[in-house]
C-alpha positions as CSV (number, residue, x, y, z in Angstrom):
1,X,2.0,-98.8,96.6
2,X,-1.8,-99.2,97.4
3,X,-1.6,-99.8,101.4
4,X,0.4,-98.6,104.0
5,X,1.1,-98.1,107.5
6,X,0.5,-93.9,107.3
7,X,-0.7,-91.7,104.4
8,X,0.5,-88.5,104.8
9,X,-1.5,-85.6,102.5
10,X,0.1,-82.6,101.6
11,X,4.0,-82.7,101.9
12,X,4.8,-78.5,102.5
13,X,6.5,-77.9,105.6
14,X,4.8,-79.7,108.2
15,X,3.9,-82.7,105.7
16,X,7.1,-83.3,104.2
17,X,8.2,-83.1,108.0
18,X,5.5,-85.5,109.1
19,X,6.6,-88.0,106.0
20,X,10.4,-88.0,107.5
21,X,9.5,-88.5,111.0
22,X,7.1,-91.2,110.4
23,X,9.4,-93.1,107.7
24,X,12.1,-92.6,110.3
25,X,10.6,-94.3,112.4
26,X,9.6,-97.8,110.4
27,X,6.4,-96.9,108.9
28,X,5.4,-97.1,105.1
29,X,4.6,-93.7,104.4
30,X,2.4,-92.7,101.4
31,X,2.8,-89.4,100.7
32,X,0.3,-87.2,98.4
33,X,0.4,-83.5,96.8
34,X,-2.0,-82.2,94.8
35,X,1.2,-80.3,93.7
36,X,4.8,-80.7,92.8
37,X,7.1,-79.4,95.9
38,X,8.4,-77.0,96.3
39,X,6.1,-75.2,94.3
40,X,4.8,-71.4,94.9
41,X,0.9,-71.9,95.2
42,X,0.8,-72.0,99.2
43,X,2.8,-71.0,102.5
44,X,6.3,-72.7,102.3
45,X,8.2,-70.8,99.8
46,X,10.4,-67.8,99.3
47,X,14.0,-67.9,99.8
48,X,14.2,-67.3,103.3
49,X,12.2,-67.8,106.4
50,X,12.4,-65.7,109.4
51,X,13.1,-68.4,113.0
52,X,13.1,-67.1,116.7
53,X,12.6,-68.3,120.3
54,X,11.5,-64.5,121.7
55,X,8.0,-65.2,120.8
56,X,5.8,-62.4,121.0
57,X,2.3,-64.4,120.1
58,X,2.9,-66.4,123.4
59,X,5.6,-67.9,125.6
60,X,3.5,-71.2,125.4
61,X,5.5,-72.2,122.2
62,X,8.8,-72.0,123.5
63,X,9.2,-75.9,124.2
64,X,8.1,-76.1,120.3
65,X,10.5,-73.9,119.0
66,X,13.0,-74.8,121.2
67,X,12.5,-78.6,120.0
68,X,12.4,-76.7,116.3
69,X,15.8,-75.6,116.6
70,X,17.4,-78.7,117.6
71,X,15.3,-80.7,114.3
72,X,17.0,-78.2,112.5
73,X,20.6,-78.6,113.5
74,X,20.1,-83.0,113.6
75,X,18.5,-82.3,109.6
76,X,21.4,-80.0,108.8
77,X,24.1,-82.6,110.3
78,X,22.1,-85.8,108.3
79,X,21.8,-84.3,104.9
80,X,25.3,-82.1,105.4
81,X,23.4,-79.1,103.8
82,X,23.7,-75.5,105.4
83,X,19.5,-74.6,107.1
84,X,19.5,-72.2,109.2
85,X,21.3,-69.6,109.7
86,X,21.8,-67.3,113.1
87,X,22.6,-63.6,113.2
88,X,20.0,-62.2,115.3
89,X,16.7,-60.7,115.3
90,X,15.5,-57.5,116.6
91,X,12.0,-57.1,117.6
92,X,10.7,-53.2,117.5
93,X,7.9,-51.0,118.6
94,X,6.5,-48.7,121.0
95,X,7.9,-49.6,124.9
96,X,4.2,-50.7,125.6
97,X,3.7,-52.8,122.2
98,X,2.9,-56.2,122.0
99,X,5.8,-56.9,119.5
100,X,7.9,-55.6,122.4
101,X,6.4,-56.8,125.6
102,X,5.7,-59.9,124.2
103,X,9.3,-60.6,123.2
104,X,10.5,-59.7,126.2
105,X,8.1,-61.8,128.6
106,X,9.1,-65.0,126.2
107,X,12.8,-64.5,126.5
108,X,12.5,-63.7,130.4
109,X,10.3,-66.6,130.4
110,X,12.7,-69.3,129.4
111,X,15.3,-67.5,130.0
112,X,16.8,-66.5,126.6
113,X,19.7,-63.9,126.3
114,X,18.0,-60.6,124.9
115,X,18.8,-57.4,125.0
116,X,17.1,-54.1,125.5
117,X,18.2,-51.6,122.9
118,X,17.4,-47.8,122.1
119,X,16.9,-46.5,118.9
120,X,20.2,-45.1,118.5
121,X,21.9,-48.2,119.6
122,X,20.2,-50.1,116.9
123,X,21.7,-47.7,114.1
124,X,24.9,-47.7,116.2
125,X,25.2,-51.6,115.5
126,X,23.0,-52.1,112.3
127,X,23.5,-48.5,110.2
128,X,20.9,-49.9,107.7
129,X,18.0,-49.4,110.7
130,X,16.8,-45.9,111.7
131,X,13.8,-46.2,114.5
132,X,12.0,-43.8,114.8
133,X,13.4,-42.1,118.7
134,X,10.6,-43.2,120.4
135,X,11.0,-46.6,119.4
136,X,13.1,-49.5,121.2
137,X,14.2,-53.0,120.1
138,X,14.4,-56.6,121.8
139,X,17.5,-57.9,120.5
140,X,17.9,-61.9,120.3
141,X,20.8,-63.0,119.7
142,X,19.7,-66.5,118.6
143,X,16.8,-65.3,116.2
144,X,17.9,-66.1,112.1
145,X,16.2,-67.6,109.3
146,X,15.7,-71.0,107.4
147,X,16.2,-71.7,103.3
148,X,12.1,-73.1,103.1
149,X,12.8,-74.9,99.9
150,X,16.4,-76.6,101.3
151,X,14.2,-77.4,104.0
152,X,11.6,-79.4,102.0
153,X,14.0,-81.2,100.1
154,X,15.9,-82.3,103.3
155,X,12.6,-83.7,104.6
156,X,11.4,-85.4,101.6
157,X,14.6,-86.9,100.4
158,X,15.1,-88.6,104.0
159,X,11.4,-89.3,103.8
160,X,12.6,-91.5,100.6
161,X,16.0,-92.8,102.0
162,X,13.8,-94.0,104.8
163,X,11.4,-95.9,102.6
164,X,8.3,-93.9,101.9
165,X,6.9,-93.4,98.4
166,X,6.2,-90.1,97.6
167,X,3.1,-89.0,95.3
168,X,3.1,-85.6,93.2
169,X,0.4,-84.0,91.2
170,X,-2.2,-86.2,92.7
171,X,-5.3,-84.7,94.3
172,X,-7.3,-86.5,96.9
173,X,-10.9,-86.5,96.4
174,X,-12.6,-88.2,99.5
175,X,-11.4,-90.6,102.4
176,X,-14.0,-92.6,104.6
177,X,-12.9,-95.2,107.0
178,X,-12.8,-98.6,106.6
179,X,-12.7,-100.8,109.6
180,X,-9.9,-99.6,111.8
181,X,-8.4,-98.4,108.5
182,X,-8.9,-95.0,106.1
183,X,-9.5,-95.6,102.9
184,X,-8.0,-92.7,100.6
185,X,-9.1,-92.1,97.0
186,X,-7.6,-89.4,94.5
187,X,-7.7,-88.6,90.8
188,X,-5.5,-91.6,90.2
189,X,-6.3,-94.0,92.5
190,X,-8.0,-95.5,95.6
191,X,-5.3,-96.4,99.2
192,X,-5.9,-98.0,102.4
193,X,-3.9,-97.4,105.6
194,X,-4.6,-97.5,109.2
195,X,-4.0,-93.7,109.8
196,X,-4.2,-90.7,108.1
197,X,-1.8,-87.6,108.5
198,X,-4.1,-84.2,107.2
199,X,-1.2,-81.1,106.4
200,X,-3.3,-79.7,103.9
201,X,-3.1,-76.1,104.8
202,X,-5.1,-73.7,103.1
203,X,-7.1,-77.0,101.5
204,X,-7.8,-78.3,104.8
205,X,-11.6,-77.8,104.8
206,X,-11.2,-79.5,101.7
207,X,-10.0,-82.5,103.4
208,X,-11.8,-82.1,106.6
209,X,-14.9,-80.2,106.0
210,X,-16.1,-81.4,109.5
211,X,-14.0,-79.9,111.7
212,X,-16.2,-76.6,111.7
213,X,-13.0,-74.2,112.4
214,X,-14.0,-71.6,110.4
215,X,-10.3,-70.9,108.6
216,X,-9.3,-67.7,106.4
217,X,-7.1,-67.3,103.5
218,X,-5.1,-64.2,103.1
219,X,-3.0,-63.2,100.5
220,X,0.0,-61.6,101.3
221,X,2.7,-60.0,98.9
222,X,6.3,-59.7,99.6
223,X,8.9,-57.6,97.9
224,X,12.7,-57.3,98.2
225,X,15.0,-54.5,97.3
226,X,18.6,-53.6,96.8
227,X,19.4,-56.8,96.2
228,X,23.8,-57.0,96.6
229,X,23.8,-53.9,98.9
230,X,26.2,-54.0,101.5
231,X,24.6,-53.1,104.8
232,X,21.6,-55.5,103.9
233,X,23.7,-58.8,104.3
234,X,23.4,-61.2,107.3
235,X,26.2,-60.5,109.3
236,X,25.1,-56.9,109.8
237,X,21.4,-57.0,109.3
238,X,19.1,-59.1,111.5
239,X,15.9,-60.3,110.8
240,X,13.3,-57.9,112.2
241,X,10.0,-57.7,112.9
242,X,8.6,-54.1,113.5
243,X,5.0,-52.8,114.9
244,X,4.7,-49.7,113.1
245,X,1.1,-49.3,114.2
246,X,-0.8,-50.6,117.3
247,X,-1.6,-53.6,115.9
248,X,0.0,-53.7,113.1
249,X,3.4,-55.4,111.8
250,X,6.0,-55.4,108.9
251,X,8.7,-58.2,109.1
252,X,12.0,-58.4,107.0
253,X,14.8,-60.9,106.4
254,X,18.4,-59.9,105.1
255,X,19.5,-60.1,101.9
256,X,20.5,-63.8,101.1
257,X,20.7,-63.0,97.4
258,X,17.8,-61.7,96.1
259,X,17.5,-58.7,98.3
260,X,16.3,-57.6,101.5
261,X,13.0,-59.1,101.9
262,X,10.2,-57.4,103.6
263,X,6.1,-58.2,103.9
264,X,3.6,-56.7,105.7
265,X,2.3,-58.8,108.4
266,X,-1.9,-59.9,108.4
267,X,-3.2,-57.1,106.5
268,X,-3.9,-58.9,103.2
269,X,-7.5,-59.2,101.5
270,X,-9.2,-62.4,102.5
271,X,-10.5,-64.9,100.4
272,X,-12.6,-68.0,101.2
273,X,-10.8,-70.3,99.3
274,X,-7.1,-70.6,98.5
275,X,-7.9,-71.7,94.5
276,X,-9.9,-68.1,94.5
277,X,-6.7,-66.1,95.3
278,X,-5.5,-63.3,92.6
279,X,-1.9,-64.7,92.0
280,X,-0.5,-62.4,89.5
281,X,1.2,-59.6,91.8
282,X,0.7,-55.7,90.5
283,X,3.1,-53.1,91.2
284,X,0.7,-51.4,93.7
285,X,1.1,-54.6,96.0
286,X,4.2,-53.6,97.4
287,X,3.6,-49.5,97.9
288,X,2.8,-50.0,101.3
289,X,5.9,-52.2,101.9
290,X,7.6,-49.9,99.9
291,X,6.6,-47.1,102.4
292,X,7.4,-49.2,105.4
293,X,11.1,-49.9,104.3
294,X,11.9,-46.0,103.6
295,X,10.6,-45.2,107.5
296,X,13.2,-48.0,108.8
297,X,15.9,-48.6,106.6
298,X,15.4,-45.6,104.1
299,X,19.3,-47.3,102.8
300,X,17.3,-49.7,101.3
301,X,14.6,-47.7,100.1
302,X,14.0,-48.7,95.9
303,X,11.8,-49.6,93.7
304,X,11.4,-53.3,94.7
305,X,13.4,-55.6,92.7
306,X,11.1,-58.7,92.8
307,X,8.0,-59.6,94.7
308,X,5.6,-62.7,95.6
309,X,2.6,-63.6,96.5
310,X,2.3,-66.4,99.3
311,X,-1.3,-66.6,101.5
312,X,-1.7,-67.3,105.3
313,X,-4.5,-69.7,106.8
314,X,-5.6,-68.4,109.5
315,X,-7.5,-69.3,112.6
316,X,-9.5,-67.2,114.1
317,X,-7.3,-66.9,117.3
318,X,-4.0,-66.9,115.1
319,X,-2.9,-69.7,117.0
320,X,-1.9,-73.1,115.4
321,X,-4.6,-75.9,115.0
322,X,-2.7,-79.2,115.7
323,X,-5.3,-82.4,116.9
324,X,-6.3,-85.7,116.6
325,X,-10.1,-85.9,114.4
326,X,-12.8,-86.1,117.0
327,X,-14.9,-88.5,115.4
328,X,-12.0,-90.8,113.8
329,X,-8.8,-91.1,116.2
330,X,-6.6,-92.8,112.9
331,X,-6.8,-89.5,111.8
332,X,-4.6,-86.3,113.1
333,X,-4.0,-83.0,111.3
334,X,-2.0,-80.0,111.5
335,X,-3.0,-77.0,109.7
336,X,-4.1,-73.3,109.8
337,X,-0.4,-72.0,111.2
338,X,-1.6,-68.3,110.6
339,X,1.3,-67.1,109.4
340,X,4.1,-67.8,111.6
341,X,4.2,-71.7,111.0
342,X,7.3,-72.6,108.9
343,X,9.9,-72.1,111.6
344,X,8.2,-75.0,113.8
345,X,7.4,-77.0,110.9
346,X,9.7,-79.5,111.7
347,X,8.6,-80.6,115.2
348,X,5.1,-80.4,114.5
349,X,5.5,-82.9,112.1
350,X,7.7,-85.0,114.8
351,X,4.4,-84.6,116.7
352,X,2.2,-85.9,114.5
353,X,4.2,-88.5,113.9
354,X,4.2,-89.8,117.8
355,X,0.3,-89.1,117.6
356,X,0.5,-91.8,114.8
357,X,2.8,-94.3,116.4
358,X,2.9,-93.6,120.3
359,X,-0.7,-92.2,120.7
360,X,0.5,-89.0,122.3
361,X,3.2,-86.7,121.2
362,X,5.7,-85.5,123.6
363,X,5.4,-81.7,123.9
364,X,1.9,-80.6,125.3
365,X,-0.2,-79.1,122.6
366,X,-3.3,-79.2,124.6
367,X,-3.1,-75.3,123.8
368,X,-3.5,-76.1,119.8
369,X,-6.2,-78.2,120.2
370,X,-9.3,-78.1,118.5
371,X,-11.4,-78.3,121.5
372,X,-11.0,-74.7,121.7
373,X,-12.7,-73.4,119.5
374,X,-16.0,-75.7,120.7
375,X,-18.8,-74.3,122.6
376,X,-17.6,-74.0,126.2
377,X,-13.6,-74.0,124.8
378,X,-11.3,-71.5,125.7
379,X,-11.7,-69.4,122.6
380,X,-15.6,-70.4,122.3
């Protein structure tokens, strides 16, 4: 295949996405990876991923996540293969934290069922949690998590069914327009198309060294323990995500086979490039987490039985960056999702994709935008 209608580069979460929406929806769809996926060298693996609607960075990205949900549930019933699953999540801190206050201003927001719950009614419905007594939790019933690598299959398989041809272990090198058209050329060979998807992530200034967002890579290790332990299971251990510190935040997913899951949330070293990460994970990465688990489920409290390293790209706001280029409009990008990206993957990918065919998606995204972070922009 040397021209098509879109070429999509990177497929992780929100390319592979991008690839099904657009192939979906009659396009030839190239599709390039510098990498095999899935494949542990950026931000979409790891056996589970945590999803919620109780947003604490911002009530702004309920329609997304709302729209998220429902991607989820149409993949799930086209591919016939089990997602996401929903047991609820509990949000903890301080009464004045943001984790708190912010969940609770989403879900009154849009009007999500939450509840308010004490310390002791946490332990009194999940015995695997003790809070510390001055703590509270937001409870949301529809919170869960998503199986990342099920996930990319799903998307690139339909991607396939749907026509588009799907490039691994190829690295781009440069693109330029040409015409109307981008021209595309990688290690193995040189494409035209007349628009270019960018879901690079942490290789985005590779891609688009233009933009002038300046990004940051962080590493991040997560560790999982007790793996098989009763009171660690779904059914009777939500997701969580707990401020332990003004400020600062653990999160944790229940044990789905390989233990309960737990990372520390944007305290990692930071890096300037993703290829300059230290992959190989020592044993005093996880003593923090470690630490953290024994002050809030100290049932679970072990020597970790596995951990990963993964790395966030962050903006500087910690916001997503989703935009059309501002010199070339064939060209649109998502990247730099900070962190918290993989449970919206899916309809920001459906957004590029009407970006690409319809000129505009439907959602407003106007608070992604690039513009933002230009002199005069909101976060100037």
């Amino acid at each position: 295949m040397r021209t098509a209608d879109v070429i999509v580069v990177g497929l992780g979460a929100v390319g592979s996405a991008a690839a099904y929406h657009l192939a979906h929806r009659g396009q030839r769809v190239l599709g390039l990876d510098r990498f095999s996926v899935p494949h542990p060298h950026g931000s979409t693996h790891g056996d589970s991923r945590i999803i919620r609607k109780a947003y604490f960075e911002g009530a702004h990205y309920l329609p997304l996540l709302e729209q998220a949900y429902t991607l989820w549930r149409d993949l799930e019933a086209e591919t016939g293969e089990p997602l996401m699953q929903l047991h609820g999540g509990l949000n903890i801190g301080l009464p004045g934290s943001e984790v708190v206050t912010g969940a609770q201003h989403s879900a009154e927001s849009y009007g999500l069922p939450y509840e308010r719950l004490s310390a002791r009614e946490v332990t009194a419905r999940f015995p695997a949690f003790e809070l510390p007594p001055d703590h509270i939790a937001i409870f949301e019933p529809d919170a869960g998590l998503l199986a990342p690598e099920a996930c990319l299959r799903a998307h690139l398989r339909r991607a396939e069914h749907h026509g588009a041809a799907l490039h691994f272990g190829e690295t781009v090198l440069r693109w330029e327009t040409a015409g109307q058209h981008v021209r595309v050329t990688t290690d193995r060979s040189t494409y035209e198309a007349a628009a270019l998807v960018v879901c690079a992530g942490g290789w985005l200034a590779d891609v688009l060294p233009a933009l002038g967002v300046p990004l940051t890579i962080e590493r991040q290790v997560t560790a999982w323990f007790r793996p098989g332990m009763e009171g660690l299971q779904p059914a009777v251990c939500p997701v969580f995500i707990w401020e332990y510190a003004p400020g600062q935040a653990c999160y944790g997913l229940p044990d789905v086979g390989r233990g309960l899951k737990v990372g520390v949330h944007h305290t990692g070293e930071e890096v300037a490039h993703p290829d300059d990460l230290a992959r190989a994970v020592e044993a005093t990465d996880s003593e923090g987490v470690r630490a953290l688990v024994r002050d809030l489920l100290p049932t679970a409290d072990a020597p970790p039985s596995d951990a990963a390293m993964c790395f966030y790209t962050n903006t500087p706001d910690q916001h997503f960056l989703i935009d059309r280029h501002p010199s070339h409009p064939q060209v649109v990008f998502a990247s730099a999702c900070s962190g918290h990206g993989f449970k919206a993957s899916n309809a920001v990918g459906e957004a590029l994709a009407q970006m690409v065919c319809d000129g505009q998606p439907t959602l407003d995204l106007a608070a992604f935008s690039l513009d933002r972070f230009s002199e005069g922009g909101k976060h100037s």
